[in-house]
C-alpha positions as CSV (number, residue, x, y, z in Angstrom):
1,X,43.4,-36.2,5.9
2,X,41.1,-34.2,8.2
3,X,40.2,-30.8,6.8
4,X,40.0,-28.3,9.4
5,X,37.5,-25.2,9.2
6,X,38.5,-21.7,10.9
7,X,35.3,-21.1,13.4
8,X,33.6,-17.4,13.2
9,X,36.3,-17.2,16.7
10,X,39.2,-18.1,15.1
11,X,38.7,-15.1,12.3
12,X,37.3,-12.5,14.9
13,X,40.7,-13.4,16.7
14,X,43.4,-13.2,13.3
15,X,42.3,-10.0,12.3
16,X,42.8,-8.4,16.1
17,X,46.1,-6.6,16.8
18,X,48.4,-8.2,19.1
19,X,47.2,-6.1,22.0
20,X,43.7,-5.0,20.9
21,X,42.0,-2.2,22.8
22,X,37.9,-2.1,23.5
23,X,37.7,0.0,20.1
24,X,39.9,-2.6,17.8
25,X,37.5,-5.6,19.5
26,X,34.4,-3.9,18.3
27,X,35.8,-2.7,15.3
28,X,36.9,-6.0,14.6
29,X,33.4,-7.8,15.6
30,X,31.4,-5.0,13.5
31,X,33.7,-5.9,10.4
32,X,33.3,-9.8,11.0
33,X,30.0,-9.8,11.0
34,X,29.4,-7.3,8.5
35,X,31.6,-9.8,6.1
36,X,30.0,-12.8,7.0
37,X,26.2,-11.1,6.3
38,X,25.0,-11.5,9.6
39,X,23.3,-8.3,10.0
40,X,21.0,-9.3,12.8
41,X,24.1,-9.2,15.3
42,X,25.7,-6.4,13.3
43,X,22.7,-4.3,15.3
44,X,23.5,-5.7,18.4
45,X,27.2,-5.1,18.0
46,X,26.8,-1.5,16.9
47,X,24.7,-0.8,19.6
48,X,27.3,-2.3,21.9
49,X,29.9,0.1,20.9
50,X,27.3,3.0,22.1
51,X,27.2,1.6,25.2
52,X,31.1,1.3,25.6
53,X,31.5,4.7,24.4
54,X,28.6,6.1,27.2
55,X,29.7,3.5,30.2
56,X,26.7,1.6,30.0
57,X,26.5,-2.0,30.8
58,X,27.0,-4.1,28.3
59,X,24.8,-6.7,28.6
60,X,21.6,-7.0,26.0
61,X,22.8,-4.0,24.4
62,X,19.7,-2.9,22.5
63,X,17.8,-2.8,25.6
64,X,16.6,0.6,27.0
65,X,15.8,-1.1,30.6
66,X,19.1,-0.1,31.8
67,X,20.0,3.0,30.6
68,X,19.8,6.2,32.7
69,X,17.0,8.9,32.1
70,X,19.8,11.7,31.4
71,X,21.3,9.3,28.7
72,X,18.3,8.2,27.1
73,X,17.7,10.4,24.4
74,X,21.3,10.0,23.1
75,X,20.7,6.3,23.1
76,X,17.8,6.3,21.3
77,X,19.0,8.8,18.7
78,X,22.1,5.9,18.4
79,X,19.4,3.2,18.1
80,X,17.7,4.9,15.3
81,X,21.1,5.5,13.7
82,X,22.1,1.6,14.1
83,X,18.9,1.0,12.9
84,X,18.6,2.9,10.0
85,X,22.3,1.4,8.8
86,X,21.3,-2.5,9.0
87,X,17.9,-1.6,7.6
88,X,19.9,-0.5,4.4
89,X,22.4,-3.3,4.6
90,X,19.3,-5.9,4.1
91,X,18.1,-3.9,1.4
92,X,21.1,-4.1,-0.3
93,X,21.2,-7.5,0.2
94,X,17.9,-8.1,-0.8
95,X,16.2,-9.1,2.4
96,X,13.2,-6.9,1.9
97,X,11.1,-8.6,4.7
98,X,14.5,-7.8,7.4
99,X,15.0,-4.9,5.9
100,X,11.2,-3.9,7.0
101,X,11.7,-5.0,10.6
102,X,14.7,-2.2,10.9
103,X,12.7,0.6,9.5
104,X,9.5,-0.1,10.9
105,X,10.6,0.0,14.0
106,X,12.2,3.7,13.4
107,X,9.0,5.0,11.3
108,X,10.7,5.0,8.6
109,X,9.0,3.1,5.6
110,X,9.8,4.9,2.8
111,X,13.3,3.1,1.7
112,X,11.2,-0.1,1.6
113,X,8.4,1.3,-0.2
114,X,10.8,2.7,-2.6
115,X,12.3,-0.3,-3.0
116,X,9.1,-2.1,-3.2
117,X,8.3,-0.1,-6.1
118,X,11.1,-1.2,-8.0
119,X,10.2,-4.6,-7.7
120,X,8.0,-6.7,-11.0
121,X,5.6,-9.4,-10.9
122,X,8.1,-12.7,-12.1
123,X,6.7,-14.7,-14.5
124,X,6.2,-17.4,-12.1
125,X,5.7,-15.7,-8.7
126,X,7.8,-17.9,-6.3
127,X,8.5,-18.3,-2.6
128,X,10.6,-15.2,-2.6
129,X,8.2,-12.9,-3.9
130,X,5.3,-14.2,-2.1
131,X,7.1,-12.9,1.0
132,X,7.7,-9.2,-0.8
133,X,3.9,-9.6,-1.3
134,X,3.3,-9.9,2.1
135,X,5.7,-7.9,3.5
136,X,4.2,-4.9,1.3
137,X,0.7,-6.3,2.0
138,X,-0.2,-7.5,5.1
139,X,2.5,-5.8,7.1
140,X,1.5,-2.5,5.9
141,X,5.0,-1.5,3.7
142,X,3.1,-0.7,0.7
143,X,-0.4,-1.6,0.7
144,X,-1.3,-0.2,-3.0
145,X,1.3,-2.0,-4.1
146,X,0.7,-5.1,-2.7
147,X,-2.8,-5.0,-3.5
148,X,-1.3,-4.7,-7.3
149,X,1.2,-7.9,-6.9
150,X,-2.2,-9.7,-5.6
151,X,-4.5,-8.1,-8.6
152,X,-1.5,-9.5,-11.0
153,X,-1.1,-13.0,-9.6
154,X,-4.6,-13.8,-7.3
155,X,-7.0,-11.6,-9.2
156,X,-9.9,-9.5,-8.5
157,X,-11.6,-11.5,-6.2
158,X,-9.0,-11.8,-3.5
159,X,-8.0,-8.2,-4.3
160,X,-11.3,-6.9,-3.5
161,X,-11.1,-8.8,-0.1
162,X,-7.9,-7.4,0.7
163,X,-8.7,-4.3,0.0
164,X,-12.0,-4.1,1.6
165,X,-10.3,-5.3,5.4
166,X,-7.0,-3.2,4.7
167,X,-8.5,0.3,3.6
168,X,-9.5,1.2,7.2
169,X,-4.7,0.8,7.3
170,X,-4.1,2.8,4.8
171,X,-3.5,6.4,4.2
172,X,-5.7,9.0,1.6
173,X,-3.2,8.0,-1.0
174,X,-3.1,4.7,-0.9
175,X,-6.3,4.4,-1.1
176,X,-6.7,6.5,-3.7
177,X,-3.8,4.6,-5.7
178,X,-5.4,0.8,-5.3
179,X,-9.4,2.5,-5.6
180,X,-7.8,3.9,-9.7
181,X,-6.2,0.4,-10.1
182,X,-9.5,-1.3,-8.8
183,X,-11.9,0.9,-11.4
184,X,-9.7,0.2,-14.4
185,X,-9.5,-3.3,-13.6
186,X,-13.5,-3.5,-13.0
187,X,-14.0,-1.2,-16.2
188,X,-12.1,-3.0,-18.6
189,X,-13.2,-6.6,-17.5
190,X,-17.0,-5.1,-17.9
191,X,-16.0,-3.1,-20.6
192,X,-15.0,-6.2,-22.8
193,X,-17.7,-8.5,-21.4
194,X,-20.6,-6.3,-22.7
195,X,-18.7,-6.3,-26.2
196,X,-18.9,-9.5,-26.5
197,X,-22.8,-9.7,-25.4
198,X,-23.6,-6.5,-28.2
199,X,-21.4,-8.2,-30.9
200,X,-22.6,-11.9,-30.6
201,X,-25.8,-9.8,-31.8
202,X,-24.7,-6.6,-33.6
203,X,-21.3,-7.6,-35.1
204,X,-20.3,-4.2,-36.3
205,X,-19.5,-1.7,-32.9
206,X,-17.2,1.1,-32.6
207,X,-14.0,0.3,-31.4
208,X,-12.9,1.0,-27.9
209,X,-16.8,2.0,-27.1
210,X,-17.3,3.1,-23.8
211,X,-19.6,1.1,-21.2
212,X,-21.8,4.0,-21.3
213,X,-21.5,3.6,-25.3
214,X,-22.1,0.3,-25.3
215,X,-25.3,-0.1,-22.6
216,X,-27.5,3.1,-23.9
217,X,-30.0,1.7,-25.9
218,X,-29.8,-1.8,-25.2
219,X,-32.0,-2.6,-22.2
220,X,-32.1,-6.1,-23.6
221,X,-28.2,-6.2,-21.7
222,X,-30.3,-6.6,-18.1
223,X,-33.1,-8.6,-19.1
224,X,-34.3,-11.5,-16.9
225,X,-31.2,-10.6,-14.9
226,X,-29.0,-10.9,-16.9
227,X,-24.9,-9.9,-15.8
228,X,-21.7,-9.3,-17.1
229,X,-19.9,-9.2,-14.2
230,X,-19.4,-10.0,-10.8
231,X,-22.3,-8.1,-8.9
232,X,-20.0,-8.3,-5.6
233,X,-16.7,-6.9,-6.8
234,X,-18.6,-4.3,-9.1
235,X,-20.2,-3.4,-5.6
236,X,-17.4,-3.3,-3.8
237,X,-15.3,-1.2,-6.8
238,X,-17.8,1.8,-6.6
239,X,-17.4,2.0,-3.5
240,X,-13.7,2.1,-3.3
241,X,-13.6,5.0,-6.0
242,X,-15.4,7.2,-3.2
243,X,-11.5,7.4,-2.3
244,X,-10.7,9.0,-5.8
245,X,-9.9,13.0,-5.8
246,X,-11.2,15.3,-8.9
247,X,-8.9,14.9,-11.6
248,X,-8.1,11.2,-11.5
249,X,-9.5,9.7,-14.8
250,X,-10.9,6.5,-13.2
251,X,-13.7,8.8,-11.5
252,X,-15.5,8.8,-14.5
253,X,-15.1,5.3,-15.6
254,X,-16.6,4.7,-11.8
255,X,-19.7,6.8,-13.0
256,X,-20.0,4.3,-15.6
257,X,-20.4,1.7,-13.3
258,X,-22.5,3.1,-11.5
259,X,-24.9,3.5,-14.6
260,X,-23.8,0.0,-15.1
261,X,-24.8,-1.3,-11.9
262,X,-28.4,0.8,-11.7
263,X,-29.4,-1.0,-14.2
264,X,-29.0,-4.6,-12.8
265,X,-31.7,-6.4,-11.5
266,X,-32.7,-5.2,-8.4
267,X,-31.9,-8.4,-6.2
268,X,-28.6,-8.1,-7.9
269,X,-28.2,-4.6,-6.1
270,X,-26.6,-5.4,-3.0
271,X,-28.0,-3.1,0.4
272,X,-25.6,-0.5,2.2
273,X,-25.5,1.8,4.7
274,X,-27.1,5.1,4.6
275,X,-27.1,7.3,2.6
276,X,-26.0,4.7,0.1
277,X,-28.8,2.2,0.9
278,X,-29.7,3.7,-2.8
279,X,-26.4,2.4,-3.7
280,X,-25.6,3.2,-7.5
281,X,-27.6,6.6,-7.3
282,X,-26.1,7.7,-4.7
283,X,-22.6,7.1,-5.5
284,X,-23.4,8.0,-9.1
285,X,-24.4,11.6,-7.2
286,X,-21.5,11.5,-5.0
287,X,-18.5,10.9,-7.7
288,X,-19.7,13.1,-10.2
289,X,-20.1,15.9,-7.5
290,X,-15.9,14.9,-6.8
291,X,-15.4,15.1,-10.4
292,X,-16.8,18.5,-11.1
293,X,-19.4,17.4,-13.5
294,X,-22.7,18.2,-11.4
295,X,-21.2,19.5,-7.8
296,X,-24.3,21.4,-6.6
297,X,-26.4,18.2,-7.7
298,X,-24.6,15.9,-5.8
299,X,-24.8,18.5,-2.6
300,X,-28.4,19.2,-3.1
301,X,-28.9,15.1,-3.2
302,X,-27.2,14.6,-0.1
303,X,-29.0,17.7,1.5
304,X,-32.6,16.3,0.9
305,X,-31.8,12.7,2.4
306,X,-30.4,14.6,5.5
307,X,-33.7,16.1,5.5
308,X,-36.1,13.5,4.5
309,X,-34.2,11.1,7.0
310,X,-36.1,9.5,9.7
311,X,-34.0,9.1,13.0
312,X,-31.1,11.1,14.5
313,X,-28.5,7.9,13.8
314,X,-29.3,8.1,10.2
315,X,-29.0,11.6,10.0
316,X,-25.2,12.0,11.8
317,X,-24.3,9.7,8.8
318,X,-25.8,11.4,6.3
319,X,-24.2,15.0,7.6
320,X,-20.7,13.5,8.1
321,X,-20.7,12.3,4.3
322,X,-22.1,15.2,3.2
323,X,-19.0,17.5,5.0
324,X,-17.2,15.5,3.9
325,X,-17.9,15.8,0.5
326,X,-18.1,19.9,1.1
327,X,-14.6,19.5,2.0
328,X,-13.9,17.5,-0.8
329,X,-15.3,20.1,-3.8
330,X,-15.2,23.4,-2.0
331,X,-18.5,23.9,-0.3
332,X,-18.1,23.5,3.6
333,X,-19.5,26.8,4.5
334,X,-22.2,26.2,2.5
335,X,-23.1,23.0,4.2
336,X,-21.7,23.3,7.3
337,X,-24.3,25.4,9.0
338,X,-26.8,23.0,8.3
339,X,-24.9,19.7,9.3
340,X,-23.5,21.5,12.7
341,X,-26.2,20.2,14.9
342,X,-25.6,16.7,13.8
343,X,-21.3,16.7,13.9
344,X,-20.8,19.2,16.0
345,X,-19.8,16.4,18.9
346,X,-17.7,14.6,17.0
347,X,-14.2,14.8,18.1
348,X,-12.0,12.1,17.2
349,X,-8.2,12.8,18.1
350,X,-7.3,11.0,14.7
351,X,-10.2,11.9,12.3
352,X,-13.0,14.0,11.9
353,X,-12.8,16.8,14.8
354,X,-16.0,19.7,14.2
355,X,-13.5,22.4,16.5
356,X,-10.7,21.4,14.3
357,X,-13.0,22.5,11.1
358,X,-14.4,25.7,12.1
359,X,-11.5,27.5,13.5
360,X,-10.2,26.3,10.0
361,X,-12.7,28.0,8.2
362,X,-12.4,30.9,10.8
363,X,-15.8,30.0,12.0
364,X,-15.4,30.3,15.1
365,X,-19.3,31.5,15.4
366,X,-20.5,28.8,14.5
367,X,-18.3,26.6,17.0
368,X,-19.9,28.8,19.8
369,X,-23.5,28.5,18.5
370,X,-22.5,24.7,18.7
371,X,-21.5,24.7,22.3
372,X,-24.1,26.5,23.3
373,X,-26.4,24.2,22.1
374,X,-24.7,20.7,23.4
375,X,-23.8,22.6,26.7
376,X,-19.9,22.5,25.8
377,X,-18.0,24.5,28.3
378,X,-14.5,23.4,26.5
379,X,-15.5,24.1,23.1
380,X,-17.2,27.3,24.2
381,X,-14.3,28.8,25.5
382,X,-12.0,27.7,22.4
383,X,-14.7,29.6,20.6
384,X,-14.0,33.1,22.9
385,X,-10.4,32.5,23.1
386,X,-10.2,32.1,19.1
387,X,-12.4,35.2,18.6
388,X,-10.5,37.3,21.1
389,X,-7.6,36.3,18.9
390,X,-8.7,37.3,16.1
């Protein structure tokens, strides 16, 4: 005997009244599909029932090429609507990576980061959470987090290489979230590295001694290059704690680090760009000036470089991270009038903008002095206008 299967048709058609109107066929078709999971469709068929309801045609139904400017915006509102409503439904259904596709497109990424957040490193990461990995990861749903399902399950070194090509993706607080995780992880691995080193010779240490504890004294650590880590990730982790803000613990643990890492051989020092060339010093200078330990030392460190520095390239660099660390602890008008003449062209529409900053500070002064001098008719008048205001 033959057994006979009801097609996706046949069910759409049994739970239609005998004379069905327009509504009851997409009511019925939303319910169907709804049923069956097919939530793909569901988005087509929700957006279908706008288009009936506004007398648009009916064909590709999430398209906007057909839809009149006049009815536009109340299509798109819909689409966002529809949108918003599937986006949920794979949530709920645990289709994180669908899910993502839905809000994504509507700018709205925080139900998948919240439910990103809910989500715990298995055991044995399988195929499924690989693809939450990179879904929160590589297509930008919650970098920190993803960065910690890699820490947890590929380790530092891949972390460190994620980080390093993702930061420029990410917002302030992401990067400040991953830069904490990233010291902590650094700090204990050194931490309990250099233990072992002082104990195999010293077998009676405090316990929990810091790095800072546990390297004073003990120059023997470094000799004939000696390491307890490695030099490229440590690199790479005092850098990424420039993102930190004053009050996070893991600032100070970076200082460590720092003193860690300036005492490494030096062909274990890796080079950077200015005015880190000096690369534990001057990060040393810059973090504890975030943390509020030595503030006017870190400014005063960063003020002699821009003065000691030998070429006008070198010297935009060094005054951009200097405002920027004015900004950070407090001190812009302090710095700013002697940083003006190098920053006072930047203007970028998404970052740093030196109009932007002064009429902030209500400096407006010094953004005339500044158009004066690079012949800036646009910022000039912004300058009158704002003081006329005021």
């Amino acid at each position: 005997m033959t057994k006979t299967t009801t097609s996706r048709l046949d069910k759409l058609k049994a739970a239609l009244p005998e004379s069905p109107s327009p509504q009851d066929l997409i009511a019925s078709l939303q319910q169907t599909l709804t049923d069956q999971k097919d939530f793909h469709r569901l988005f087509d068929a929700k957006l279908l029932e706008v288009r009936q309801r506004m007398g648009l045609p009916l064909a590709q139904p999430t398209s906007l090429e057909n839809v009149p400017a006049e009815q536009e915006q109340d299509f798109r509102d819909a689409y966002v609507v529809a949108a918003r409503e599937v986006g949920k439904l794979f949530l709920e259904d645990g289709q994180l990576g669908d899910a993502w596709a839905y809000f994504r497109t509507i700018g709205e990424p925080e139900p998948v980061k919240a439910a990103i957040d809910k989500i715990s490193v298995p055991r044995e990461p399988d195929e499924e959470f690989d693809q939450v990995m990179n879904v929160a990861l590589y297509e930008g749903a919650h970098i920190a987090r993803g960065l910690e399902f890699l820490l947890k399950t590929h380790g530092t070194c891949n972390t460190v290489t994620a980080y390093s090509q993702l930061q420029q993706q990410m917002t302030p607080d992401e990067r400040r979230a991953a830069a904490a995780m990233m010291v902590r992880n650094i700090y204990d691995d050194l931490q309990a590295t250099i233990r072992r080193d002082v104990e195999s010779r010293m077998p009676v240490l405090t316990p929990n001694a810091s790095i800072a504890e546990l390297i004073s004294g003990r120059e023997w650590l470094f000799a004939e290059g000696n390491y307890h880590i490695d030099v490229s990730h440590l690199h790479s982790t005092v850098g990424f704690a420039r993102a930190l803000k004053q009050g996070d613990p893991e600032l100070l643990l970076a200082v460590e680090l720092c003193d860690y890492g300036s005492k490494l051989a030096t062909q274990l020092q890796y080079p950077a760009d200015v005015p880190f060339d000096d690369y534990y010093k001057a990060n040393r200078f810059f973090l504890t000036a975030i943390a509020g330990e030595d503030t006017d030392a870190g400014i005063d460190y960063f003020l002699q470089r821009l003065k000691d520095a030998p070429d006008e390239q070198d010297q935009q660099l060094i005054a951009f991270v200097l405002l920027d660390l004015a900004q950070r602890v407090g001190q812009t008008e302090r710095v700013l009038a002697q940083t003006a003449a190098f920053v006072s062209k930047m203007e970028d529409p998404n970052g740093f903008s030196f109009t932007k900053l002064c009429l902030e500070l209500g400096m407006a002064d010094k953004l005339e002095e500044a158009a004066a001098a690079n012949d800036d008719l646009l910022g000039y008048t912004i300058a009158k206008l704002s003081q006329a205001k005021a």
